[in-house]
C-alpha positions, 0 to 999 in steps of 0.5 A: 724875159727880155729887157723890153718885156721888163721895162714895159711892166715896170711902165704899166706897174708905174701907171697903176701906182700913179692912178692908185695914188692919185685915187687914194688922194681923191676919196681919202683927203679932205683938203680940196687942194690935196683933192685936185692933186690926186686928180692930176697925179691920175691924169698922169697915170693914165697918160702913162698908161696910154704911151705904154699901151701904144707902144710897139717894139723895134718901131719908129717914130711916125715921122717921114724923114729923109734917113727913114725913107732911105732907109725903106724903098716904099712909103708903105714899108716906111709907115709899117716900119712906124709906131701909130701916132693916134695914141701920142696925139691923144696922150698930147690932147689929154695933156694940154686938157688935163693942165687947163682942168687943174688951172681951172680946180685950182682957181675955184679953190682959191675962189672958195678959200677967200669966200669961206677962209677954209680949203676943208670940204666938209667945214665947207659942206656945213657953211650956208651960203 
């Protein structure tokens, strides 16, 4: 096994890791504060695991610069020579969505524990409005 084939499952094993964690914080937690960090700690994993999976060896990076285009005689054989830029700019987007998702969660949280003076889901659950 080569080094790359190594570090490629060390990135899958750590994206798994990351999802289980963030998983486990979600169902097993009762604090919505510990809930909500699961969830970004998931997000994370799966970010992770999209870069992985997107990842081609002995590629460049999508950008046509000067060096690469001297170094390639065609256009065509520089953008063969390119990773695909597609599952970057999700991981980017996704990125960007999942820090306005957990601003949004921690503010409803800190919204419900001035209402109800508790971050508990199930002290929460059993309060009447």
């Amino acid at each position: 096994m080569s080094n790359l084939q190594i570090l490629q499952i060390t990135f899958y094993g750590a994206a798994i890791l990351l999802i289980a964690i963030g998983l486990y914080a979600v169902v097993t937690k009762r604090n919505l504060i510990k809930i909500v960090l699961g969830l970004s700690i998931m997000d994370s994993g799966v970010n992770l695991l999209f870069i992985t999976v997107g990842y081609i060896s002995h590629k460049t990076a999508p950008i046509f610069s000067p060096s690469v285009m001297a170094k390639y005689k065609t256009i065509h054989a520089a953008a063969q020579a390119m990773v695909d830029p597609v599952p970057q700019a999700l991981v980017l987007t996704a990125i960007v969505i999942g820090f306005g998702v957990t601003a949004v969660a921690l503010a409803l949280v800190v919204r419900l524990y001035r209402h109800h003076n508790t971050t508990n889901i199930d002290e929460i659950r059993n309060l009447k409005w």
